[in-house]
C-alpha positions in Angstrom: 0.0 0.0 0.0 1.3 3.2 -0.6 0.3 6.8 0.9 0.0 9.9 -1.6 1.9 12.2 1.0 -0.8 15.4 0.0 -3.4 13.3 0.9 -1.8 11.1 4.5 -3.5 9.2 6.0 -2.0 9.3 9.5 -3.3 6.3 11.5 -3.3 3.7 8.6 0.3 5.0 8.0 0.8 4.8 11.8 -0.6 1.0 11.4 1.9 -0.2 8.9 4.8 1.4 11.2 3.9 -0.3 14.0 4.0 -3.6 12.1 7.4 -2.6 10.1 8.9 -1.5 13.3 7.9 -5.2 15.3 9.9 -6.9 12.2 13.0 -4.5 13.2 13.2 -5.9 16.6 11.0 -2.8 18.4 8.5 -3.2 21.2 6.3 -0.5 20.8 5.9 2.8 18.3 4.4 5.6 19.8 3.7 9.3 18.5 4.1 12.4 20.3 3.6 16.2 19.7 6.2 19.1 19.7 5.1 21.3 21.9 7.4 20.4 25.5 6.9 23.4 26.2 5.5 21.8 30.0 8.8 20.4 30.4 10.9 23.6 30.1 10.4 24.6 33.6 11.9 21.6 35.3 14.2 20.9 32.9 16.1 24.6 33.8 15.4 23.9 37.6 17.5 20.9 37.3 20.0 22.7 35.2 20.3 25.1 37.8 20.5 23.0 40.8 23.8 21.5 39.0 22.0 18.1 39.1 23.7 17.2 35.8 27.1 17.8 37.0 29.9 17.9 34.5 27.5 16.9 31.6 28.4 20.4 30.1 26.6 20.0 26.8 23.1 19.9 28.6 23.2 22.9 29.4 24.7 24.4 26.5 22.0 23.0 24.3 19.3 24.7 26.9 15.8 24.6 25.9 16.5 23.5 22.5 15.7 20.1 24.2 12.4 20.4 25.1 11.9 22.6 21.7 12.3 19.8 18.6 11.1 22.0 16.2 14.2 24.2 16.9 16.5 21.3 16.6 15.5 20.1 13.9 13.3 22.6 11.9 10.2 21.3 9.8 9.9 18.5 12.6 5.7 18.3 13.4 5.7 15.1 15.2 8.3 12.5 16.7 7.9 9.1 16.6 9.5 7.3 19.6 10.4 3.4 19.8 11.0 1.4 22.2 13.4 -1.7 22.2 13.6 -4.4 25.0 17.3 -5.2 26.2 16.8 -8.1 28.5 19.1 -11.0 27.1 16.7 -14.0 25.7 19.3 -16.5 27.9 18.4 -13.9 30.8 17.3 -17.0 33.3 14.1 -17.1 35.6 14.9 -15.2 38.8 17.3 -12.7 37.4 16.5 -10.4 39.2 18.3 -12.2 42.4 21.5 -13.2 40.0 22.3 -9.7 39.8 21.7 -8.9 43.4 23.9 -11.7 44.0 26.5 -10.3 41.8 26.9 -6.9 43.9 27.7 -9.4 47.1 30.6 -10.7 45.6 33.1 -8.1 46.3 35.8 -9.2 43.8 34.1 -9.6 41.0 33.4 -6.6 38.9 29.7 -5.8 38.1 28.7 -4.3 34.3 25.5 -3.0 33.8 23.0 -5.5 31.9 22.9 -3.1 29.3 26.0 -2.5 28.3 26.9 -6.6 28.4 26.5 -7.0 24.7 26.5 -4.4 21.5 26.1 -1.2 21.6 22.5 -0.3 21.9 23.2 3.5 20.1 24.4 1.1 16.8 21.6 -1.7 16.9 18.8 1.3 17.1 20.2 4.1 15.2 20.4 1.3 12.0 17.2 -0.2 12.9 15.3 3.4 13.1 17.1 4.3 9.8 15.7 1.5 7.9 12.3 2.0 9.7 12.8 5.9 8.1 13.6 3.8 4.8 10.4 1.9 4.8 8.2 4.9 5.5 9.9 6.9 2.7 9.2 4.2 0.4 5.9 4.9 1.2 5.2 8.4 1.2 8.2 9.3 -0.7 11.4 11.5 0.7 10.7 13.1 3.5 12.4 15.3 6.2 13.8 13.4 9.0 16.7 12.9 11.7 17.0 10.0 13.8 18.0 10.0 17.7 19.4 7.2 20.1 20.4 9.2 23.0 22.9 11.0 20.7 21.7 14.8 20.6 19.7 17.2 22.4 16.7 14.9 23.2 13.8 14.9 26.0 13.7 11.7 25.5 12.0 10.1 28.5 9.8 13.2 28.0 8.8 12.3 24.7 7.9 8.2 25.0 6.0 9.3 28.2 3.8 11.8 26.2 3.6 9.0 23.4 2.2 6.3 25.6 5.6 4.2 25.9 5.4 4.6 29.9 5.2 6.6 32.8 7.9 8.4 34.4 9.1 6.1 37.4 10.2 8.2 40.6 14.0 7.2 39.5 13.1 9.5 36.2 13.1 6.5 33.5 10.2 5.0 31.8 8.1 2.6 33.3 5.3 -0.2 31.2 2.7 -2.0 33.3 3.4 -4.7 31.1 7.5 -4.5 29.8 9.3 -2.8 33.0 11.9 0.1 32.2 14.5 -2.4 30.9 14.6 -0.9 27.5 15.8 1.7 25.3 14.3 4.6 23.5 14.8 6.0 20.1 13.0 8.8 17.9 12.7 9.8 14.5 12.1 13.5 14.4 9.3 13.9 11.7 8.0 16.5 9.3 5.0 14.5 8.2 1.8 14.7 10.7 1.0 12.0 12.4 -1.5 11.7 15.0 -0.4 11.3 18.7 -0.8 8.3 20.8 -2.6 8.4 24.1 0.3 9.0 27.3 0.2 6.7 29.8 -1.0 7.3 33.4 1.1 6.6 36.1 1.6 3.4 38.5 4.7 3.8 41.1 1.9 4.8 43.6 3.4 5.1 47.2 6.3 2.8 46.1 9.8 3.8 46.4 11.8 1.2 47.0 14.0 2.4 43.7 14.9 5.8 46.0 15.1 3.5 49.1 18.1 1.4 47.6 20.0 3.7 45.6 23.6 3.3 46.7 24.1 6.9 47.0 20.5 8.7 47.8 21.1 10.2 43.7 17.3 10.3 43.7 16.4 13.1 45.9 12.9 13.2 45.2 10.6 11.6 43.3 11.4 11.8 39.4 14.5 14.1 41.0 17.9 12.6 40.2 21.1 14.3 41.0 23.5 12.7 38.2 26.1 13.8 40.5 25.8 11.0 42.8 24.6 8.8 40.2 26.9 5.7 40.1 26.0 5.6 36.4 27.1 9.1 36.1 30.2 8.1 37.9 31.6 5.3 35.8 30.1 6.8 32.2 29.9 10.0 32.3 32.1 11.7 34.8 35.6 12.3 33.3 37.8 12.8 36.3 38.7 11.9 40.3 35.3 10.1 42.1 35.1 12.0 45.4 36.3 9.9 48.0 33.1 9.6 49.8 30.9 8.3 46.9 33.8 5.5 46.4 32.8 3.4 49.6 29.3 3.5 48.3 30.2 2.1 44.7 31.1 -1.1 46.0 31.5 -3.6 42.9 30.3 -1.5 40.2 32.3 -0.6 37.0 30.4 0.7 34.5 26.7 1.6 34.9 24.2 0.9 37.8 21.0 -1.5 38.1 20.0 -1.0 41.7 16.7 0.9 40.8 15.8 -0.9 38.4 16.3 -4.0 40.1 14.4 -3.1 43.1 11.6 -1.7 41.1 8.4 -4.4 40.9 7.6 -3.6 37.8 10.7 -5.1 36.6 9.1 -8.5 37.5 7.2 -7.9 34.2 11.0 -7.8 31.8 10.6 -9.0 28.4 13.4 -10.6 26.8 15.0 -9.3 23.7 14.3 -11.1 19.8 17.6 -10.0 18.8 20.9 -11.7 19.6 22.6 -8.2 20.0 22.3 -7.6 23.3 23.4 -11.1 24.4 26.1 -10.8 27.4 30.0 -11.3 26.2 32.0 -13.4 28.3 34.9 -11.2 29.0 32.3 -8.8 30.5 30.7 -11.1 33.0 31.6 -12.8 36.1 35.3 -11.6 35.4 37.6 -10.7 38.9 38.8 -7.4 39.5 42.3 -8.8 39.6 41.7 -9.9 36.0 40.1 -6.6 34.7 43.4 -4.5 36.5 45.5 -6.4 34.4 43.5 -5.7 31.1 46.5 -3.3 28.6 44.8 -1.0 26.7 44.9 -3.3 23.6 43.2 -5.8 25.3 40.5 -3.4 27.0 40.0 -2.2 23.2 39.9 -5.6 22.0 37.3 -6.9 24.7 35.1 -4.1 24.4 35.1 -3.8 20.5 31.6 -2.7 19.7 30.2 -2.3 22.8 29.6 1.2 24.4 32.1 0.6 27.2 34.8 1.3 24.7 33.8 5.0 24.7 35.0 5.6 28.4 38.5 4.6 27.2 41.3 2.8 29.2 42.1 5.2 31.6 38.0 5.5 33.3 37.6 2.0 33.4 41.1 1.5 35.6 39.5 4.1 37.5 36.6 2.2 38.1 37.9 -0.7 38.4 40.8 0.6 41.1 37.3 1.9 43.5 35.7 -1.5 42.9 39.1 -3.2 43.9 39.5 -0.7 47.0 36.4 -1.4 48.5 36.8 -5.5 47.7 39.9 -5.1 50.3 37.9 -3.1 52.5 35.2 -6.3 52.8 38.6 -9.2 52.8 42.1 -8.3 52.0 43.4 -10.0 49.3 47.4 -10.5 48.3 46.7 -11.0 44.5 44.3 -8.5 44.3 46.7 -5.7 46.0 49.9 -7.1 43.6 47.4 -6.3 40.8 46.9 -2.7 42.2 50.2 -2.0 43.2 51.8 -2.7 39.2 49.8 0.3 38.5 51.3 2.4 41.0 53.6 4.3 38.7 51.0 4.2 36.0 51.3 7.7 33.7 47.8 8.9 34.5 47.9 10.8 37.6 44.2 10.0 37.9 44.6 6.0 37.8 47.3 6.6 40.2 45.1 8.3 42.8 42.6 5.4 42.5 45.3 3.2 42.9 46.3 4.8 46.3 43.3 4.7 47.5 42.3 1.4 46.7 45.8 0.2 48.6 45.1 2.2 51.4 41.6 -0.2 52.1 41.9 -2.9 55.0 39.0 -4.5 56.9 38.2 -3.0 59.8 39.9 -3.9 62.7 38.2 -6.6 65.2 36.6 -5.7 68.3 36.8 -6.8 71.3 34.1 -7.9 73.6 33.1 -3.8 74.9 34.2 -2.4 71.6 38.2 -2.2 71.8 40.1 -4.1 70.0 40.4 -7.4 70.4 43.8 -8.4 72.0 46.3 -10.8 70.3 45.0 -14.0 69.8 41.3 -13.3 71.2 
């Protein structure tokens, strides 16, 4: 079928997406309006609060995020997509592998995201060719497609398009998918018509702001991205202050703590698409081996996934606060050797990490009314 673009036909159009997007791999297609301009408000309170920290470019691009029409000009409508990440070998009960994961000190903990491809290159090619399809039916049309790669309200945008709710953590939330999923858009100028938003189910729930390693979400749909272990290991680009690096524990790159405690999550879908299956070099691996990784060999075990894009130097960082407070829970004479090789190492940030980490012992035992104990007790 084709659609005469003079004469669109929005939700038959909107139909045949749908169905072209579910052979692609996506969960859901949703359409939302241009005018954020709701959003602006507590988009520059949190600017102005310095929640985003060192994220400079957030507020550099202002209100042009909540504005799509200014980004990209001609745009009338978004369409938003949503793609589950959950491995399909993701076993029942995952939910209490991964807590299990953060109570084993020395290994180091990836976030389930980020175990297989990079998400940014499995949806940008996928919402391309969805772009492709549609312009083989309406003919060329003005367009620009986003996976968390520009000036984007994104969770904005898929709540306002019926993808989900905003959950008190800030992502989206589906009664019937959880928030383990990604979002992309395709910035439109051709009119089609909006899908209903979702209404809202967190309720009085909040274990995700109860279990947050380091209280990031300071209110509900409030997070401070300065505290935000995610932040932390991704985005941040120098020293971790000292008194977030207790509170890391075995995390290296990303965090799943909210997620994990929200119940919604109980509701996961697995992914279609072999893509996001884990790799083994990023699972279940010690901190003693991860130290040891060269740069070639971080390169080469994190070829195509978005890990890469922290670079050698973050990821000994990371690694050097997971290792510190590993000795802090049970000292351990491999993992210190592998510590103490990167002593001298030519980045003066690893090197403070590195001291650090060295300077962790377990606490000293107590004795009956609180001293220590005495030798041999």
């Amino acid at each position: 079928m084709t659609f005469a673009r003079a004469q669109l036909d929005g939700p038959s159009l909107l139909a045949h997406v749908r169905q072209w997007a579910h052979e692609l791999g996506f969960s859901q297609i949703g359409v939302a309006g241009i005018d954020l301009s709701a959003a602006e408000d507590g988009l520059l309170q949190w600017l102005s609060r310095g929640f985003h920290g060192e994220m400079g470019y957030m507020a550099a691009h202002g209100l042009r995020r909540a504005r799509p029409a200014e980004l990209v000009p001609g745009t009338v409508s978004v369409l938003t997509a949503r793609m589950d990440y959950l491995p399909a070998s993701t076993p029942p009960g995952w939910q209490a592998v991964e807590w299990d994961r953060l109570c084993r000190p020395h290994e180091g903990v990836v976030s389930l995201y980020a175990r297989g491809r990079d998400y940014h290159k499995v949806l940008r090619g996928r919402l391309q060719k969805l772009a492709e399809r549609i312009a083989g039916e309406v003919g060329p049309f003005g367009h620009r497609v986003f996976t968390d790669s520009a000036p984007v309200l994104e969770a904005e945008l898929a709540a306002r398009s019926g993808q989900g709710w905003r959950g008190k953590h800030t992502l989206v939330i589906d009664r019937e998918a959880g928030s383990l999923f990604f979002l992309g858009e395709i910035y439109l100028d051709l009119p089609l018509p909006p899908t209903a938003a979702a209404t809202g189910h967190c309720g009085s729930c909040t274990a995700c702001m109860d279990l947050c390693p380091t209280g990031a979400i300071v209110a509900p749909g409030q997070l401070d991205a300065r505290r935000c272990i995610s932040y932390l290991t991704i985005e941040h680009p120098g020293s971790i202050a000292p008194e977030l690096r207790p509170l890391m524990g075995n995390r290296i790159y990303g965090c799943d703590d909210c997620q994990l405690a929200c119940p919604w999550n109980k509701f996961a879908r697995r992914s279609p698409l072999p893509d996001f299956e884990p790799r083994g070099p990023l699972v279940g691996q010690t901190l003693t081996i991860l130290l040891g990784w060269s740069e070639q060999e971080f390169l080469a075990h994190t070829e195509g996934s978005p890990i890469r894009r922290i670079g050698h130097l973050r990821w000994l960082r990371n690694v050097a606060v997971a290792a510190g407070n590993a000795l802090r829970r049970q000292d351990d004479a491999v993992l210190r050797a592998a510590l103490a090789r990167l002593r001298e190492h030519e980045s003066a940030m690893v090197r403070e990490h590195v001291a650090w980490a060295l300077e962790q012992r377990p606490p000293a035992p107590q004795g009956a009314a609180g001293a220590p104990a005495a030798p041999g007790a």
